[in-house]
KOLZAVO-90128 format. One record per residue (C-alpha): residue number from 0; residue in one letter; x, y, z. Coordinates in Angstrom, 2 decimals, padded with zeros to 5 digits, m for minus. Layout:
N
<keti i="NUM" aa="a" c1="X" c2="Y" c3="Z"/>
...
END
This chain:
285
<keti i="0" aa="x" c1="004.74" c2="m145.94" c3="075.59"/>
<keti i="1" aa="x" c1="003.55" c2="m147.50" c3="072.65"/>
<keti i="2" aa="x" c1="005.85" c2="m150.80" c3="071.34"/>
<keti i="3" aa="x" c1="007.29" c2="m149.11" c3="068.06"/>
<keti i="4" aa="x" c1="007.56" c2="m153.12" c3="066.81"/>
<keti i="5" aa="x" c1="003.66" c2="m153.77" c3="067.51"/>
<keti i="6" aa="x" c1="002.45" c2="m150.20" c3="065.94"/>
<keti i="7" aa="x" c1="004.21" c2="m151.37" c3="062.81"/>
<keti i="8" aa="x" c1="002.77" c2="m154.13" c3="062.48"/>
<keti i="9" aa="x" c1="m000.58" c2="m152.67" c3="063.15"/>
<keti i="10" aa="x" c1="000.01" c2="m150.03" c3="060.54"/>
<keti i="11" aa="x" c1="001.37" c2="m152.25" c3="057.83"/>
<keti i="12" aa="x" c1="m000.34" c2="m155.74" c3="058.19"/>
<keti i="13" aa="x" c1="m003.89" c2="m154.37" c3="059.35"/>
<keti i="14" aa="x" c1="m006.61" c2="m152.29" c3="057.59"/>
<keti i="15" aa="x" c1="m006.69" c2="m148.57" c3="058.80"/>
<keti i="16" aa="x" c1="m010.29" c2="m149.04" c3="058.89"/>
<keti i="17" aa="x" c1="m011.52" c2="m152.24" c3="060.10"/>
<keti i="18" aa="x" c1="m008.50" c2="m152.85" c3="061.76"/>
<keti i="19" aa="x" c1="m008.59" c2="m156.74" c3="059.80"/>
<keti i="20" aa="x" c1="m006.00" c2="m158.79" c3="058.65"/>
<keti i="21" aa="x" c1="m005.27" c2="m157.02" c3="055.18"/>
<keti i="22" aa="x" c1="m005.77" c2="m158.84" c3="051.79"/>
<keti i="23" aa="x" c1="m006.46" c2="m158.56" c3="048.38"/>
<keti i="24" aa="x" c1="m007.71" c2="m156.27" c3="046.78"/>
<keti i="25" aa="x" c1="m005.63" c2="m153.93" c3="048.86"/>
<keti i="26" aa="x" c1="m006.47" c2="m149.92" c3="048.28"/>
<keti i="27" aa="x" c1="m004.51" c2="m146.59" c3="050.00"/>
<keti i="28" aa="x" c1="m005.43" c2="m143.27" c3="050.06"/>
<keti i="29" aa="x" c1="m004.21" c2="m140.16" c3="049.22"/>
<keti i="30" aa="x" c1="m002.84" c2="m139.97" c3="052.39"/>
<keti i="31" aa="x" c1="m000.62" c2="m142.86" c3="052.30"/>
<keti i="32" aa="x" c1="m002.78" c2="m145.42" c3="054.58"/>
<keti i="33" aa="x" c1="m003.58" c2="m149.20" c3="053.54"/>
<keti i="34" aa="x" c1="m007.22" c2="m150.11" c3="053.74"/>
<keti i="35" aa="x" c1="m009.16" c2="m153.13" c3="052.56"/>
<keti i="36" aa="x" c1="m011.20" c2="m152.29" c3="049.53"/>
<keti i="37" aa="x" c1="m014.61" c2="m153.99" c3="050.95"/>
<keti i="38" aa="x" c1="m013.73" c2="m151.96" c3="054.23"/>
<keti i="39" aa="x" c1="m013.62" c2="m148.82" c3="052.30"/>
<keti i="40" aa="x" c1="m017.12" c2="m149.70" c3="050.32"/>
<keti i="41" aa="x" c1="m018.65" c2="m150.60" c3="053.27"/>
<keti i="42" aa="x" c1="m017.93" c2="m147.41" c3="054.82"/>
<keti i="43" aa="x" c1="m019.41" c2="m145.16" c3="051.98"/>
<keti i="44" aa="x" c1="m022.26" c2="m147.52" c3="051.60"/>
<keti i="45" aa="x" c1="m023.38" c2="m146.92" c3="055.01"/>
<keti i="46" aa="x" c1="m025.43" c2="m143.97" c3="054.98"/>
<keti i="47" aa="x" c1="m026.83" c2="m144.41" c3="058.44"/>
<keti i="48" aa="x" c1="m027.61" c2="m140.71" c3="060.93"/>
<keti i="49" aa="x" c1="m025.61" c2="m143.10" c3="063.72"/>
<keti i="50" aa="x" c1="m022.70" c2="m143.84" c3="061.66"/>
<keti i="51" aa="x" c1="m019.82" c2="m143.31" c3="063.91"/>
<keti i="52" aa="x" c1="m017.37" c2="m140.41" c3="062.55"/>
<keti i="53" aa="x" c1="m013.94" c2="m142.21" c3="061.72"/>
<keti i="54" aa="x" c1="m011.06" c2="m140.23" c3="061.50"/>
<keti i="55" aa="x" c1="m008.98" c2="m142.86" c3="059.20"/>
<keti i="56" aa="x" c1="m011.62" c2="m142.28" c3="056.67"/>
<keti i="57" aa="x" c1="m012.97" c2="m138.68" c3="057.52"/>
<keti i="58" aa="x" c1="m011.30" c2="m137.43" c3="054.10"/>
<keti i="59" aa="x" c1="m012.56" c2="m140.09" c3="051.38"/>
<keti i="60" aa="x" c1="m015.83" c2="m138.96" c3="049.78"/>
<keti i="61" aa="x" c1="m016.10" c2="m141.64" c3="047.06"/>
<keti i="62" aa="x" c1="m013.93" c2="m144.75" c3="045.78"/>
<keti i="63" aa="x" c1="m012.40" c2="m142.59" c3="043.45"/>
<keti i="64" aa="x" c1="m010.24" c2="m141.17" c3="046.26"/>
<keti i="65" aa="x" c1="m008.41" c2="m144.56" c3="046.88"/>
<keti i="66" aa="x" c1="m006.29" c2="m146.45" c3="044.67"/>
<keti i="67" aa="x" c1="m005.92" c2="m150.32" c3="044.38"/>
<keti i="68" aa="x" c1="m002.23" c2="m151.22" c3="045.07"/>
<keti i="69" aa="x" c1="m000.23" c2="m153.10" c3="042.74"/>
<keti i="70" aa="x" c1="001.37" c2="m155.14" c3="045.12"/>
<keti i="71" aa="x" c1="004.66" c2="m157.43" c3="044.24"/>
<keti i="72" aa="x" c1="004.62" c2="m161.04" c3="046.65"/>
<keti i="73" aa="x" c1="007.57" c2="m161.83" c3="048.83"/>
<keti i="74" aa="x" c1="008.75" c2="m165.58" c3="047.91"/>
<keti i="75" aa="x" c1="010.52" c2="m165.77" c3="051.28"/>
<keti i="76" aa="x" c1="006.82" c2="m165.54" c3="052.81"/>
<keti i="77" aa="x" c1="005.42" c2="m168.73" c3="054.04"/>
<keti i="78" aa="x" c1="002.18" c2="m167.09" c3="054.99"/>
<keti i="79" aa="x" c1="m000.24" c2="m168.20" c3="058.21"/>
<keti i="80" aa="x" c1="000.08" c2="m172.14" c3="057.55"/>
<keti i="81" aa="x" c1="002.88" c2="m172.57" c3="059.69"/>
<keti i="82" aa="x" c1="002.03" c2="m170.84" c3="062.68"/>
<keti i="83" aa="x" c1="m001.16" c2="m172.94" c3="062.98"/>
<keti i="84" aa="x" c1="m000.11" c2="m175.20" c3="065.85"/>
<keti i="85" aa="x" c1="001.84" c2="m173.07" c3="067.70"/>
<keti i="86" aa="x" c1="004.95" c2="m174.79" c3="068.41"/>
<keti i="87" aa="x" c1="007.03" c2="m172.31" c3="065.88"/>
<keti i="88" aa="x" c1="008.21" c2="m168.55" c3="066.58"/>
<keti i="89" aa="x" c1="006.09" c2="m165.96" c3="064.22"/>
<keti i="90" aa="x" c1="008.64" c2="m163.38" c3="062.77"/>
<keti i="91" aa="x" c1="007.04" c2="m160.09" c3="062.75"/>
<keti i="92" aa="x" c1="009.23" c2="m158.59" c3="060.44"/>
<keti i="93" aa="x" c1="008.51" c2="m161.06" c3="057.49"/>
<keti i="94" aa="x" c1="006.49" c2="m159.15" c3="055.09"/>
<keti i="95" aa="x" c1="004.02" c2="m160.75" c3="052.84"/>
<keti i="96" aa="x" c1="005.55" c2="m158.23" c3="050.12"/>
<keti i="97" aa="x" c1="008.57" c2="m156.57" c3="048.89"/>
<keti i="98" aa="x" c1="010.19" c2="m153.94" c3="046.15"/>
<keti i="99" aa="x" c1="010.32" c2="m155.32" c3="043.05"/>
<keti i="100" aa="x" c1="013.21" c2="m153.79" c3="041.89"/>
<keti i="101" aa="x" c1="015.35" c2="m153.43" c3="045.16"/>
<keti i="102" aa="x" c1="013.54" c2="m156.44" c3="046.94"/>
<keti i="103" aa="x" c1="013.22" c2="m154.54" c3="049.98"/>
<keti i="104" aa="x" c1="010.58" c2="m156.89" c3="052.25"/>
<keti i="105" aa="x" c1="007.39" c2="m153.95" c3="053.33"/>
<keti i="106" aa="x" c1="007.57" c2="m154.46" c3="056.61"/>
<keti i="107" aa="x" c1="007.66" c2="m150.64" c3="057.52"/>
<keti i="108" aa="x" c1="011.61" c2="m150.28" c3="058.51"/>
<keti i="109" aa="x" c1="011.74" c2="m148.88" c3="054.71"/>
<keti i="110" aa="x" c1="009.88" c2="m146.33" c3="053.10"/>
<keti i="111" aa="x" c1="007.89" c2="m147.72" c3="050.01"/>
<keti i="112" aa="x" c1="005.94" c2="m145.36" c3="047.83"/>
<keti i="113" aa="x" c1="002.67" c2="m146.34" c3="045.49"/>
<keti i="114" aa="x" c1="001.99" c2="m144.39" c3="042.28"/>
<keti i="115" aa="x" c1="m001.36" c2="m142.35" c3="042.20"/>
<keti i="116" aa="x" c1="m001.52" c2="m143.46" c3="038.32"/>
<keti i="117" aa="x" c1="m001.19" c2="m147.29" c3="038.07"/>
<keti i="118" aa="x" c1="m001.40" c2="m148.10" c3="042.04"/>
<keti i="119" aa="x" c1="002.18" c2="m149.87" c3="041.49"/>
<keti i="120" aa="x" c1="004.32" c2="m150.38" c3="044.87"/>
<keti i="121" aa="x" c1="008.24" c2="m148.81" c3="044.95"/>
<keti i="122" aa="x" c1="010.49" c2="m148.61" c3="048.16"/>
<keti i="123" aa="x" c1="011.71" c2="m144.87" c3="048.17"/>
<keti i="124" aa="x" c1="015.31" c2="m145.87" c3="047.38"/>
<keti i="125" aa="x" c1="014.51" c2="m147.75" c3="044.37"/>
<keti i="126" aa="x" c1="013.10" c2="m144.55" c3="042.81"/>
<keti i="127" aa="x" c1="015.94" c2="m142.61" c3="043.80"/>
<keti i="128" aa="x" c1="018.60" c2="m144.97" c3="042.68"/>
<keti i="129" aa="x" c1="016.68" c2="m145.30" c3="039.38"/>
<keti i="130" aa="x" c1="015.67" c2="m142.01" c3="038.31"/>
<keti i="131" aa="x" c1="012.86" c2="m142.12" c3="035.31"/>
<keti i="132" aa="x" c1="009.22" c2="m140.13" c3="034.47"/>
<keti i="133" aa="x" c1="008.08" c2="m144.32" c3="033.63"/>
<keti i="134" aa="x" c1="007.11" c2="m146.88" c3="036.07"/>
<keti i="135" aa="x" c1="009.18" c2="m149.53" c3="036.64"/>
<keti i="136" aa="x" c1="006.92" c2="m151.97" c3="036.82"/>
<keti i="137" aa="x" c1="004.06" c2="m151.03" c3="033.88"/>
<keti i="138" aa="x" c1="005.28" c2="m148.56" c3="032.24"/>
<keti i="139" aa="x" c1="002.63" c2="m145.58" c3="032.70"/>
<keti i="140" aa="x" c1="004.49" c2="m142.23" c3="032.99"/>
<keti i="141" aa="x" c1="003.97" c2="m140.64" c3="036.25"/>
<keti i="142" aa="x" c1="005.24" c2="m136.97" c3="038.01"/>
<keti i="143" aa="x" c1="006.11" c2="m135.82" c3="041.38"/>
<keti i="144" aa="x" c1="003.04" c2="m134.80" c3="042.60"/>
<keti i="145" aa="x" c1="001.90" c2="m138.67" c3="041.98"/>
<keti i="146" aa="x" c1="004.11" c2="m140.67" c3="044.06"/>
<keti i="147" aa="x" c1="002.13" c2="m140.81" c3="048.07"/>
<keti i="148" aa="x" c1="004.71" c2="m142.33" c3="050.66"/>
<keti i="149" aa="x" c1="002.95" c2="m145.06" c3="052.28"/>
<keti i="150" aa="x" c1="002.48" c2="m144.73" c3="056.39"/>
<keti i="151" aa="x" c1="004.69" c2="m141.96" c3="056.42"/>
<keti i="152" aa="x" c1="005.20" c2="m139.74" c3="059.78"/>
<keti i="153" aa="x" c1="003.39" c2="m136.46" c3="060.45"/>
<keti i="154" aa="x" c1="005.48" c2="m134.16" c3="057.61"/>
<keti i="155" aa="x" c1="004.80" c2="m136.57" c3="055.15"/>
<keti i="156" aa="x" c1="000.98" c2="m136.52" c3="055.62"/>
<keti i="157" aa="x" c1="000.34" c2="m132.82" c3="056.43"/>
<keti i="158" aa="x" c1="002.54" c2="m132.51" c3="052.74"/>
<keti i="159" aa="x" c1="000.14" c2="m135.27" c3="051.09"/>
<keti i="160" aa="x" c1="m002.71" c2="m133.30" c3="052.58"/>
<keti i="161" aa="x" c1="m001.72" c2="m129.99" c3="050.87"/>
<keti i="162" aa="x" c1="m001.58" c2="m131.80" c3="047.36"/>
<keti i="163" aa="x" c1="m004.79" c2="m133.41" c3="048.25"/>
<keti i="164" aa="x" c1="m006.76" c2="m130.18" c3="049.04"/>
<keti i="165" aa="x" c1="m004.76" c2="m128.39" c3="045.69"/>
<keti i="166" aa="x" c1="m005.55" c2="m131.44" c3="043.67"/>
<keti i="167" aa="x" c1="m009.53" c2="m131.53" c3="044.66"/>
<keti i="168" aa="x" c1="m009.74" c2="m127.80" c3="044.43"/>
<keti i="169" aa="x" c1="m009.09" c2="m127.90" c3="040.77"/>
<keti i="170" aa="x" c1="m010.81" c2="m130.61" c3="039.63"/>
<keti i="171" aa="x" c1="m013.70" c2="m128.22" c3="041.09"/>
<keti i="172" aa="x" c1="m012.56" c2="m125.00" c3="039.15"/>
<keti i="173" aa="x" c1="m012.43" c2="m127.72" c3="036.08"/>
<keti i="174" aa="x" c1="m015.91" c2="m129.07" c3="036.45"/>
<keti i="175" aa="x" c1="m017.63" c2="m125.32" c3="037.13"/>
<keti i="176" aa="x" c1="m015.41" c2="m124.18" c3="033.62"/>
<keti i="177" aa="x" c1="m016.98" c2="m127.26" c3="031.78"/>
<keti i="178" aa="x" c1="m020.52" c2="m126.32" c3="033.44"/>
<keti i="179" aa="x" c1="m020.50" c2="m122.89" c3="032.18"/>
<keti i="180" aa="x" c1="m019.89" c2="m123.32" c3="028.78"/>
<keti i="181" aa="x" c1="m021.93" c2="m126.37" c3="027.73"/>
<keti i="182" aa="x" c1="m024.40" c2="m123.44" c3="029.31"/>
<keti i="183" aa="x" c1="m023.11" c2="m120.91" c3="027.04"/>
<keti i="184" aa="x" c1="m023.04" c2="m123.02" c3="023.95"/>
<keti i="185" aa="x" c1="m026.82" c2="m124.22" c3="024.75"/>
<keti i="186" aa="x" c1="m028.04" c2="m120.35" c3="025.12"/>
<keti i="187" aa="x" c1="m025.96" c2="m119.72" c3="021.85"/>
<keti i="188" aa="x" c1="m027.89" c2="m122.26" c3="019.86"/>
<keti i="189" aa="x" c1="m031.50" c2="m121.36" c3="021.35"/>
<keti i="190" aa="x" c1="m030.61" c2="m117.85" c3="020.32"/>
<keti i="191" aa="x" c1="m029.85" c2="m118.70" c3="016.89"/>
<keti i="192" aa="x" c1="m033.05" c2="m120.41" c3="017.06"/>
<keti i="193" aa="x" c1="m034.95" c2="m117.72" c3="017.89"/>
<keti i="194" aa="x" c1="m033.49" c2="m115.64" c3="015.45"/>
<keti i="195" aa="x" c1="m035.23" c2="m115.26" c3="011.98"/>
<keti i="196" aa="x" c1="m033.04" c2="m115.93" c3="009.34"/>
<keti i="197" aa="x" c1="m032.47" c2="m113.26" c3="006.30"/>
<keti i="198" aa="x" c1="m034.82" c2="m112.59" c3="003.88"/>
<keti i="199" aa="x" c1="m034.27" c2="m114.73" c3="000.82"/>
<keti i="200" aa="x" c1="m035.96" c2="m112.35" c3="m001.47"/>
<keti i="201" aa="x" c1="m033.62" c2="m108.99" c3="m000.50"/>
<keti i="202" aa="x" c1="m032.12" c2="m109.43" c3="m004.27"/>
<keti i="203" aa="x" c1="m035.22" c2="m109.26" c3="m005.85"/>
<keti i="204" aa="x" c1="m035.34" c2="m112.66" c3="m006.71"/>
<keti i="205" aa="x" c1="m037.93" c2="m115.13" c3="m006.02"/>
<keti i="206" aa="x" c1="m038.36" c2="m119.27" c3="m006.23"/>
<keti i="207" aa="x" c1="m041.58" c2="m121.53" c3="m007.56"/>
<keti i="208" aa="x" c1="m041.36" c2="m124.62" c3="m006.65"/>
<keti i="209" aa="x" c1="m042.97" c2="m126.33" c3="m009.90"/>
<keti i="210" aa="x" c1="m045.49" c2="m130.05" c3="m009.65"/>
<keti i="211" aa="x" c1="m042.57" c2="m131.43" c3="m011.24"/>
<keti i="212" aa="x" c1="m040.26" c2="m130.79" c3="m008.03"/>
<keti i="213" aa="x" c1="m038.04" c2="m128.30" c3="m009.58"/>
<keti i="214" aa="x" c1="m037.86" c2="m124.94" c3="m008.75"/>
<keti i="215" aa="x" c1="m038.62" c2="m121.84" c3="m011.00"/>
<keti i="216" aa="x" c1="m036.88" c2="m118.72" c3="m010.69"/>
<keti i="217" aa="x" c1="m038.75" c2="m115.25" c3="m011.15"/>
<keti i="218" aa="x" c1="m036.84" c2="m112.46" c3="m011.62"/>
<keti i="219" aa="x" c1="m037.89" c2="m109.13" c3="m010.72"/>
<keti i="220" aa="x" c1="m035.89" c2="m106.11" c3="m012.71"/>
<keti i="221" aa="x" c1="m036.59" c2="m102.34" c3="m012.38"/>
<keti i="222" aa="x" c1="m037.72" c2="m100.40" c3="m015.36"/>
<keti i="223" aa="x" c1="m034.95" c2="m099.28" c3="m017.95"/>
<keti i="224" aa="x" c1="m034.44" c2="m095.83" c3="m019.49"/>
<keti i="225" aa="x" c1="m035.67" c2="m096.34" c3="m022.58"/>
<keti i="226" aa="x" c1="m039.01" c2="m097.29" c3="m020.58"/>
<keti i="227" aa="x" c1="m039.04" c2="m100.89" c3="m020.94"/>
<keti i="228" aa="x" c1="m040.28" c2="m102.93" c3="m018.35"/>
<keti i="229" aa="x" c1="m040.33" c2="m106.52" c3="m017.94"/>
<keti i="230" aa="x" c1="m044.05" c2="m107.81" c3="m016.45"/>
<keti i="231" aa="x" c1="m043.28" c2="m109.02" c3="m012.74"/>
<keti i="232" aa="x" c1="m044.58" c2="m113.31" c3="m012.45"/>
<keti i="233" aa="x" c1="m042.46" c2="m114.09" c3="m016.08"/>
<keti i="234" aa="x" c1="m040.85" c2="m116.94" c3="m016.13"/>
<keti i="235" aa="x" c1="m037.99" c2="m116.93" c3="m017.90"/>
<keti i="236" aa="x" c1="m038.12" c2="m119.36" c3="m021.31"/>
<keti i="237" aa="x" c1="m035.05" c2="m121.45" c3="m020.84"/>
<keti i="238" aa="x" c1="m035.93" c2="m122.73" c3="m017.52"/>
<keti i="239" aa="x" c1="m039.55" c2="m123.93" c3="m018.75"/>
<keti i="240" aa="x" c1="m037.11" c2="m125.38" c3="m021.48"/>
<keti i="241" aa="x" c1="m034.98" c2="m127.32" c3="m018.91"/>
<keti i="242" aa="x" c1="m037.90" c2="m128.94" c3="m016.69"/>
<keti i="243" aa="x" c1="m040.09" c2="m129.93" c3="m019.94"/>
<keti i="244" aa="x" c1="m036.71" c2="m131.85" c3="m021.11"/>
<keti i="245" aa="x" c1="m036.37" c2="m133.31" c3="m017.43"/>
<keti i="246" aa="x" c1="m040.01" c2="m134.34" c3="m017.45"/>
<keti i="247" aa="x" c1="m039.43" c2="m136.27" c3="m020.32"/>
<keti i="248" aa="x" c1="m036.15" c2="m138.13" c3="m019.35"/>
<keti i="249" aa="x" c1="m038.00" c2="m138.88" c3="m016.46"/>
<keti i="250" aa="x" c1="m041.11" c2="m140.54" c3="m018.06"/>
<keti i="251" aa="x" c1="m038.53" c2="m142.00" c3="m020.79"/>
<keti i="252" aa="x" c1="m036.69" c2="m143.60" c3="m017.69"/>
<keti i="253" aa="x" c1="m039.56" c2="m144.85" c3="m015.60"/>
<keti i="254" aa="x" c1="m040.69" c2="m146.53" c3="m018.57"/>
<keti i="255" aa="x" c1="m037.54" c2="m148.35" c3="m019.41"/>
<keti i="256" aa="x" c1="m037.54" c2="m149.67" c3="m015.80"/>
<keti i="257" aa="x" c1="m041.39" c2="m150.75" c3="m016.17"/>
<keti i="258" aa="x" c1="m040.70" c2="m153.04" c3="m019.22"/>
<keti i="259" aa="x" c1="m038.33" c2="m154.71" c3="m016.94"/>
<keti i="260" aa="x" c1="m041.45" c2="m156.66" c3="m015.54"/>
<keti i="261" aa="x" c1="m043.57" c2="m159.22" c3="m017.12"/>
<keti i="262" aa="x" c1="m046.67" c2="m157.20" c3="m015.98"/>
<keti i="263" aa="x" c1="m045.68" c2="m154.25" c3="m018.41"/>
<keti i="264" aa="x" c1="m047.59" c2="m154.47" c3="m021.64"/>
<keti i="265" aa="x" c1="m044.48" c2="m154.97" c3="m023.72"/>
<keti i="266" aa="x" c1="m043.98" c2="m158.31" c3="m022.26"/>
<keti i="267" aa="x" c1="m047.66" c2="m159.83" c3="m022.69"/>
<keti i="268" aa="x" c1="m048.75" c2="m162.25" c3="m025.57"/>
<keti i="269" aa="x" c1="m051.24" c2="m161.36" c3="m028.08"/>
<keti i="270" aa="x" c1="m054.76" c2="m163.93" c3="m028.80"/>
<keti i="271" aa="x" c1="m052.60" c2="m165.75" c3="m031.34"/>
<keti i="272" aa="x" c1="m049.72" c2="m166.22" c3="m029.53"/>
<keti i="273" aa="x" c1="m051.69" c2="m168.02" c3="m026.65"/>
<keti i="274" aa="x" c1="m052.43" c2="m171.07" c3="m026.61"/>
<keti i="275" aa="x" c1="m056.29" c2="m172.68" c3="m026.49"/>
<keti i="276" aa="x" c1="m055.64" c2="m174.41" c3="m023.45"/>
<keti i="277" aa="x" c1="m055.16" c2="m172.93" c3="m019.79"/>
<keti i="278" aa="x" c1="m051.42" c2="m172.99" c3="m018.70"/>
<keti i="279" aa="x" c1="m050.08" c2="m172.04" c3="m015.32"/>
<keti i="280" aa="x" c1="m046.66" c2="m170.67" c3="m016.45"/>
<keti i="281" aa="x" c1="m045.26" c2="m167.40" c3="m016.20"/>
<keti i="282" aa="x" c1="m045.91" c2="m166.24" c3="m019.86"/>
<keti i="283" aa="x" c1="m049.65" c2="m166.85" c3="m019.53"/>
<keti i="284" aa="x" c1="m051.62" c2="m163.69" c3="m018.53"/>
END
């Protein structure tokens, strides 16, 4: 039979993976079990054909399926330093970290909990006694569905199991939704592409575009009773009116902003103004 004392230690102060000594940056899974995070990158880096199949790790695909652990330090923990020489006893049940808000020590006699959304660490009873839909630690509002139980027995991870399956499953349906209609939209706007856009000239109207960069409308009306028809190509008089008057604002205003310079002709000196001698100042041209 297996020493229930040894397996939790095992469980809680080694890396599911590696089977190391765990330390920071600690990760879990969505099945509850602690891992060291260059464990975990190690294992998806290795792409080898003789990588050996590892049932710890069997179910994460990427590092998005782990999250780092926001893990609160026991003070009662004098760590490894101690226990150097020998000559003291090594309490297995001293954790290295405990509940923040009960101060439970995580030494696996407790159940502690870890929050999918910020990774923070909880002993079960703590979020029973204090019932919120906020962290207790950060803040960051959280649901059922995101609190994992950390090592828990065999219920506890065929439950975590379901939710992971559900949870993957529709981030799938999600991704194949988004897929289709960036698709749709795309066809939608070649389409409209293709698709020659109405006649301009249904009204019987018709635009010039003049030298002057206006544009000239020519209007086309059907013949009248009394037999009077207008000659199609007239343009009508008060729109030759308009862009002779905008030519000449235009040539009025270009000129204004010429005499600005001293090259303009406004600004040079006549033979009597100058002076017999050769200057080099502005005003001499």
């Amino acid at each position: 039979q297996v020493d229930k004392n040894a397996e939790l230690v095992a469980r809680w102060n080694y890396c599911a993976l590696s089977q190391e000594k765990l330390c920071r940056p600690i990760v879990a899974c969505e099945l509850g079990r602690l891992y060291n995070k260059d464990a975990v990158i190690e294992f998806l880096l290795d792409k080898s054909a003789d990588k050996t199949p590892m049932e710890a790790a069997s179910h994460i695909k990427s590092i998005k399926n782990v999250t780092e652990l926001n893990l609160a330090d026991n003070p009662a923990w004098s760590g490894d330093k101690e226990s150097i020489k020998g000559d003291k006893y090594d309490d297995l049940q001293s954790a290295r970290f405990i509940c923040p808000v009960v101060g439970l020590e995580m030494n696996g006699r407790h159940r502690f909990c870890f929050l999918r959304n910020c990774g923070c660490v909880f002993s079960e009873r703590a979020l029973k006694e204090i019932k919120s839909e906020v962290c207790h630690k950060c803040g960051v509002p959280f649901q059922e569905e995101d609190v994992i139980v950390l090592n828990g027995n065999k219920e506890d991870v065929e439950v975590l199991k379901k939710r992971m399956e559900a949870r993957r499953l529709k981030s799938k349906l999600e991704k194949k939704s988004k897929k289709c209609k960036s698709a749709e939209s795309a066809s939608r706007q070649d389409t409209a592409e293709d698709c020659p856009g109405p006649s301009k000239a249904k009204n019987g109207k018709d635009c010039i575009s003049s030298s002057s960069g206006e544009k000239r409308q020519i209007i086309f009306t059907k013949s009248s009773d009394n037999g009077n028809s207008s000659v199609p190509g007239k343009v009508n008089k008060a729109s030759s009116t308009t862009t002779k008057r905008s030519i000449a604002d235009s040539e009025e205003k270009s000129e204004a902003y010429k005499s600005i310079f001293t090259s303009h002709s406004s600004a040079k000196r006549s033979k009597e103004e100058c002076s017999n001698w050769v200057t080099h100042t502005a005003y001499y041209f």
